[in-house]
C-alpha positions as CSV (number, residue, x, y, z in Angstrom):
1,X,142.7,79.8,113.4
2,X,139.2,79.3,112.4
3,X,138.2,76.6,109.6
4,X,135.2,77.9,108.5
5,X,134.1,79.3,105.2
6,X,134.5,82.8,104.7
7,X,131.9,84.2,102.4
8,X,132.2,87.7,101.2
9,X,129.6,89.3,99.6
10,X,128.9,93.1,98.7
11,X,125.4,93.7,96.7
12,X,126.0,95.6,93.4
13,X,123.4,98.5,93.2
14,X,120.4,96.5,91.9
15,X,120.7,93.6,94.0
16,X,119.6,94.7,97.5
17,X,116.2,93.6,99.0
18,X,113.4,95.9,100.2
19,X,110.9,93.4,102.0
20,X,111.4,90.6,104.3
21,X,110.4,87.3,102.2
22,X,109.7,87.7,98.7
23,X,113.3,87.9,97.5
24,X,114.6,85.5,95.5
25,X,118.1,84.4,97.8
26,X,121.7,85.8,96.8
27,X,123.4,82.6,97.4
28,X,123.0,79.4,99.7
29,X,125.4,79.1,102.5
30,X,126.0,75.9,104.8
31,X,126.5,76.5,108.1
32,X,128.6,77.3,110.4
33,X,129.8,80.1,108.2
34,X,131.5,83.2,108.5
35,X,129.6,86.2,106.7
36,X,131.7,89.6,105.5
37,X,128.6,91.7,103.8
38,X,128.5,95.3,102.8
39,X,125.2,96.9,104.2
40,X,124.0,100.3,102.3
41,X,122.9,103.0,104.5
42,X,118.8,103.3,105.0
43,X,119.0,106.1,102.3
44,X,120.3,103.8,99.8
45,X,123.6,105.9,99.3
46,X,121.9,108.8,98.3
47,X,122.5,111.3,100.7
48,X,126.1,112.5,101.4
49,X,125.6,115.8,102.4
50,X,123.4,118.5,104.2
51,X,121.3,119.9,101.1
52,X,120.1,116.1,100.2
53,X,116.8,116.2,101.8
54,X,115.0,112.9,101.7
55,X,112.0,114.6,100.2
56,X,114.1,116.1,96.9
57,X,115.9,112.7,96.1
58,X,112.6,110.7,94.8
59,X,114.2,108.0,97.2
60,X,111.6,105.1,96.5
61,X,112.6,102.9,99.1
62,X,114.4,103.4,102.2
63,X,116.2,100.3,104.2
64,X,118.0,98.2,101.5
65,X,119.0,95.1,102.5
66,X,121.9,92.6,102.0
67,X,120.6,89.4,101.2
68,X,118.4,87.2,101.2
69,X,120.5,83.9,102.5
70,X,119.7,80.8,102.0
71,X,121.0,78.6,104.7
72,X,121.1,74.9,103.6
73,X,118.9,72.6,105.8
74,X,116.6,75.6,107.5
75,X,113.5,74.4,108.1
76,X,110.6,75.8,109.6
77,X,110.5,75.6,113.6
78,X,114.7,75.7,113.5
79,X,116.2,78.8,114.6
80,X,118.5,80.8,112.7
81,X,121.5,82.2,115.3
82,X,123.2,85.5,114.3
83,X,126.7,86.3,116.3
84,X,127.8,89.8,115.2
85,X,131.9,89.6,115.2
86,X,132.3,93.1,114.0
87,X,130.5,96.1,112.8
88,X,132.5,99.3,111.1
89,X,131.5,102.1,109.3
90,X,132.3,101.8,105.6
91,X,132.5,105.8,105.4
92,X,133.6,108.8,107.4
93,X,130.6,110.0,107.9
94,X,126.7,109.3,108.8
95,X,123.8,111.1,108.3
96,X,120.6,111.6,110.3
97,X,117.3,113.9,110.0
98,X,113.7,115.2,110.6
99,X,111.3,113.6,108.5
100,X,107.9,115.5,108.2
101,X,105.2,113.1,109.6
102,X,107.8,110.5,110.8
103,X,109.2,109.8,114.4
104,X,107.8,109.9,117.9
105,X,107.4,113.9,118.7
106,X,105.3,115.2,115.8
107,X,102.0,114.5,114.3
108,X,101.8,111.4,111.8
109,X,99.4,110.5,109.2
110,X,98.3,107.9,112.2
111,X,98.3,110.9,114.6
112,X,96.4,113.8,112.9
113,X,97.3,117.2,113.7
114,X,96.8,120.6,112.6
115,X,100.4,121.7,113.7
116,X,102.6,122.3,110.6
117,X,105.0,119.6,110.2
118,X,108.3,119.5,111.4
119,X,111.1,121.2,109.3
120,X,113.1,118.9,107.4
121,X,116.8,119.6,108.5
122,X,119.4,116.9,107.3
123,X,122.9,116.6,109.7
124,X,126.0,115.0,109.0
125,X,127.6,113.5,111.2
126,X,132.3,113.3,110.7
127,X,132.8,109.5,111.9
128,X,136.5,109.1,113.2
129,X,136.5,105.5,113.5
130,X,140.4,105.7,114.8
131,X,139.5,107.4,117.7
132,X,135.8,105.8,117.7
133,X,133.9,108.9,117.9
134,X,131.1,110.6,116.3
135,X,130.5,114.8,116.1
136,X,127.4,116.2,116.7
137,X,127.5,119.6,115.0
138,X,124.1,121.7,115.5
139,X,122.2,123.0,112.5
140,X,120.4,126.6,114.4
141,X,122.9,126.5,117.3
142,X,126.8,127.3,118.0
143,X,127.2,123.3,119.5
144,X,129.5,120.3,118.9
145,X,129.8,117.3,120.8
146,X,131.7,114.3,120.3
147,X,129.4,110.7,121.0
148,X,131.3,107.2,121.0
149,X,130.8,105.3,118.0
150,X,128.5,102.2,119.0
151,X,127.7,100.4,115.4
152,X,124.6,98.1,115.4
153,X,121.9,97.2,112.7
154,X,118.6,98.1,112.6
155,X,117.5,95.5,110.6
156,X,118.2,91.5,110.9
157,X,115.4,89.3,109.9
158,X,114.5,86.2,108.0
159,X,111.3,85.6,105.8
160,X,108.1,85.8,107.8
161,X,105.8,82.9,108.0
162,X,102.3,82.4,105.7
163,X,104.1,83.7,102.9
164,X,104.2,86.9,104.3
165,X,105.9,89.9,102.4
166,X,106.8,92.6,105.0
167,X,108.5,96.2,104.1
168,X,112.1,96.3,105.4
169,X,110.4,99.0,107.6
170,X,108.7,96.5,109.7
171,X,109.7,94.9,112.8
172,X,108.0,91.7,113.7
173,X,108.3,88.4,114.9
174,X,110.6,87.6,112.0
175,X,112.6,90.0,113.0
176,X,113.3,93.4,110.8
177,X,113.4,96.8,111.6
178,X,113.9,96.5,115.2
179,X,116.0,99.1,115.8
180,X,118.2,98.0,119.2
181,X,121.0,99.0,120.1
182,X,121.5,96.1,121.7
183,X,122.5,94.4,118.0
184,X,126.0,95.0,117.8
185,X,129.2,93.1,117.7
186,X,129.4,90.2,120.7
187,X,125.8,89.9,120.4
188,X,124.2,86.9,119.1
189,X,120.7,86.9,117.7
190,X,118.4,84.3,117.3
191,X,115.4,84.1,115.0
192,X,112.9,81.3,114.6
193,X,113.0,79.8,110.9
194,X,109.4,80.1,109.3
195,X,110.2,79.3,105.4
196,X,112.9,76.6,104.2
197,X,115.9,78.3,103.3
198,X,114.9,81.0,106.3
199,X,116.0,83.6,104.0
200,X,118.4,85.9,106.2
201,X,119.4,89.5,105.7
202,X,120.4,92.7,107.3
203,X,120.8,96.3,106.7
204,X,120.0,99.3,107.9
205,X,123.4,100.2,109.7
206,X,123.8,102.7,112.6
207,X,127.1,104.5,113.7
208,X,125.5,104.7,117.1
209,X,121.5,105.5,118.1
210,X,119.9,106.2,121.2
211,X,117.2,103.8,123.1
212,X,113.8,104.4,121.1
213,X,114.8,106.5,118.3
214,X,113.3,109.2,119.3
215,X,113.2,111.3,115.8
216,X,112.7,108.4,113.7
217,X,116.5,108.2,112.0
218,X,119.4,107.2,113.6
219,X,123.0,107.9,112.5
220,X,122.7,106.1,109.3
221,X,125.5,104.9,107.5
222,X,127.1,102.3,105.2
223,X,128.4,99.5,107.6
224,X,131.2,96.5,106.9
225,X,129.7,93.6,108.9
226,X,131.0,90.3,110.2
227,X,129.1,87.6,111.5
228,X,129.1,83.7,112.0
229,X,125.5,82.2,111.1
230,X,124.7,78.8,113.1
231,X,121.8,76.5,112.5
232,X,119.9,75.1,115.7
233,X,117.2,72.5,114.5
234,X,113.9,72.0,116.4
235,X,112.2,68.7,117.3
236,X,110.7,68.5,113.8
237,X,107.1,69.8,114.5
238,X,107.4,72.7,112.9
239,X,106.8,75.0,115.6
240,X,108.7,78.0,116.4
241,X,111.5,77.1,119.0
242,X,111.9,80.8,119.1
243,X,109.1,82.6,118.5
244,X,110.1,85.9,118.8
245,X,113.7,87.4,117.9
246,X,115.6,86.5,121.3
247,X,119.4,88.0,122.0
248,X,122.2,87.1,124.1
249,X,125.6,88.9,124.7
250,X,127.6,87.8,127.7
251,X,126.0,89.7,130.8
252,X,122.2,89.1,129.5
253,X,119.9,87.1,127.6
254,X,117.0,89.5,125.7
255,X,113.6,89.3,123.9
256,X,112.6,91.8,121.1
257,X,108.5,92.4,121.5
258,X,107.3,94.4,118.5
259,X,103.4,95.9,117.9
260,X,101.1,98.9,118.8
261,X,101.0,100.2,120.4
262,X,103.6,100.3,122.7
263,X,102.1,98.8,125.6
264,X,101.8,95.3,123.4
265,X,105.7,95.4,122.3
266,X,106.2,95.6,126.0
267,X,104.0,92.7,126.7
268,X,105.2,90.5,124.2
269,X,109.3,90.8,124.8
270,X,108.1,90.6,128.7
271,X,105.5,87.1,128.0
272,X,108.5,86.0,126.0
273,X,111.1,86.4,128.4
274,X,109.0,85.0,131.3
275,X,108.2,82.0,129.0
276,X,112.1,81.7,127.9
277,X,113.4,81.8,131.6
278,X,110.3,79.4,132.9
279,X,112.2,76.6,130.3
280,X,115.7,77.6,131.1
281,X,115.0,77.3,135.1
282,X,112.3,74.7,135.3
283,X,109.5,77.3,136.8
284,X,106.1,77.3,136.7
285,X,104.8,80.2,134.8
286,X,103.9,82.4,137.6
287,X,107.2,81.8,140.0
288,X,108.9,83.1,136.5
289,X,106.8,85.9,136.0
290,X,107.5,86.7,139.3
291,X,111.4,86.5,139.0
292,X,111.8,87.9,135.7
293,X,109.4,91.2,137.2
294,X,112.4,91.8,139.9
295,X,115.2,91.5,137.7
296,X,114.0,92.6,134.3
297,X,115.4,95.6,132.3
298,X,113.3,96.9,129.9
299,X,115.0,99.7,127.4
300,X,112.8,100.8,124.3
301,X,114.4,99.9,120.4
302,X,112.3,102.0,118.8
303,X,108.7,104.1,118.9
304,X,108.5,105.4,115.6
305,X,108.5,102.0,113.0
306,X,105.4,100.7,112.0
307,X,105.3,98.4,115.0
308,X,107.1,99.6,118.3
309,X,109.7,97.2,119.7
310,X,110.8,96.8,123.2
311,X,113.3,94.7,125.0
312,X,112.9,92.8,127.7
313,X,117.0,92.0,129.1
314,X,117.4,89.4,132.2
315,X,121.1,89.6,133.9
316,X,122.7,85.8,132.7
317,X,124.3,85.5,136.7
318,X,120.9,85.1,137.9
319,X,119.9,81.8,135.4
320,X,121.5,78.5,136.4
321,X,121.0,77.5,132.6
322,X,122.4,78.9,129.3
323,X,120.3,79.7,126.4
324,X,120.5,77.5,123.6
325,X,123.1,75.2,125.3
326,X,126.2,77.3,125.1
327,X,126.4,78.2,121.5
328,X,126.5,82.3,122.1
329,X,130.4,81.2,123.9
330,X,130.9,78.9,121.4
331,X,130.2,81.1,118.6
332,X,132.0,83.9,120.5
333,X,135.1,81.2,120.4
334,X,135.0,81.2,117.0
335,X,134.8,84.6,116.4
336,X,137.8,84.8,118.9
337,X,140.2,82.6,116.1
338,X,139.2,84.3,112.9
């Protein structure tokens, strides 16, 4: 069995963060440490059925997170590493929905159209976590279909540098609102440190969501979350060892590139990942932008956020080197003998 401290912590109502930095921290934690947290759904807990529509609930903030943590010794240039032991929906159900002027097929207040908005239409989804499935049951239509369940977060971030605030709607380098599927249990995720303390938290739980996000809203839902937080120090020169957020499960190691427009999240998770694999394999710049071009995957996270994000994801039985030494297997390990 696993030494390490287990720390439970579930928010009561008023103590959830809605911005990346400028929250005081929740508690200081030493690591390694093992992290059981309660997330709230985006909607804050306010919807739970198919006549709350977003726009009759006043809902002032959206994306609540758990946290911030404040991991002891975090200094600016360290990176924070995230392994995701288990994600479960806290509730039977999840909800997802059209948002007037929100998500990647409609006009937006950024893209002005005379079309009407969309209709807002509000679906719950029946979560049966025994059997790990999800219905789909159509609002206008006679359709059901039953997806797997595929729990991630949207949100994992730590303070942004410069004294930054940042809505928990934000994806960035620091993190946030990123929106990948890709975040789910087995999956470790890195995150350069850019305040002391690094200020870590997360939210924003999915019951499963499709590359890109195309509406805007996943399958939102409350989530029960474990995960191991490490502490990797830099060289002391306060430079970002990780500039962007960087993930690693066991087949790949993967770069989260967030902007507009989309073109520029695709750059930077792409410069990223060239960069990360020229240091892993010893390459000049251009033999690794070369490599990484041929063996690059590239899904999209999400193009509706503030800033698009895009994920650059290079097969692991290609590199002769492991990222970060070894510490995804060892932290998988110890996930292993909790």
């Amino acid at each position: 069995m696993s030494d390490l401290d287990v720390i439970t912590y579930r928010p009561a109502a008023g103590e959830y963060a809605w911005t990346f930095g400028g929250a005081p921290p929740v508690m200081r934690i030493k690591t390694p440490a093992v992290l059981e947290v309660y997330t709230e759904d985006c909607f804050a807990g306010r919807v739970s059925g198919p006549d709350d529509l977003v726009s009759r609930l006043n809902i002032t903030g959206l994306n609540p997170q758990t946290g911030p943590f404040y991991i002891e010794g975090a200094e600016p240039g360290d990176t924070v590493a995230v392994h995701f032991v288990s994600l479960s929906p806290a509730r039977d159900w999840g909800a997802s929905t059209t948002v007037p002027l929100f998500g990647a097929l409609t006009g937006t207040h950024l893209t002005a159209l005379l079309n009407d908005p969309l209709e807002e239409l509000m679906w719950i989804w029946q979560l049966d976590r025994d059997k790990q499935l999800c219905r789909f049951t159509a609002k206008k239509s006679d359709f059901t279909a039953d997806l797997p369940l595929n729990p991630m977060h949207g949100t994992v971030g730590v303070a942004p540098a410069g004294g930054e605030v940042r809505s928990a709607l934000v994806p960035d380098a620091f993190g946030g609102n990123m929106d990948t599927p890709e975040m789910r249990a087995g999956t470790t995720c890195y995150l350069g440190v850019n305040v002391p303390g690094a200020l870590l938290s997360l939210g924003d739980g999915h019951a499963r969501q499709g590359e890109g996000e195309t509406c805007g809203v996943a399958v939102e839902c409350a989530m029960n979350t474990v995960l191991i937080v490490d502490l990797i120090k830099g060289d002391g020169s306060g430079v970002p060892a990780t500039p962007w957020p960087r993930l690693e499960n066991d087949a790949y190691i993967m770069s989260a590139g967030s902007a507009r427009p989309l073109e520029d999240a695709f750059r930077v998770a792409q410069h990223d990942m060239v960069t990360w694999v020229a240091q892993l394999c010893g390459l000049h710049k251009l033999d690794a932008y070369q490599f990484v071009t041929q063996a690059v995957e590239s899904p999209l996270a999400n193009v509706c956020d503030t800033n698009y994000t895009s994920i650059a994801k290079m097969p692991k039985r290609y590199l002769p080197a492991r990222a970060y030494g070894t510490l995804h297997d060892h932290l998988k390990d110890l996930a292993t003998a909790l």
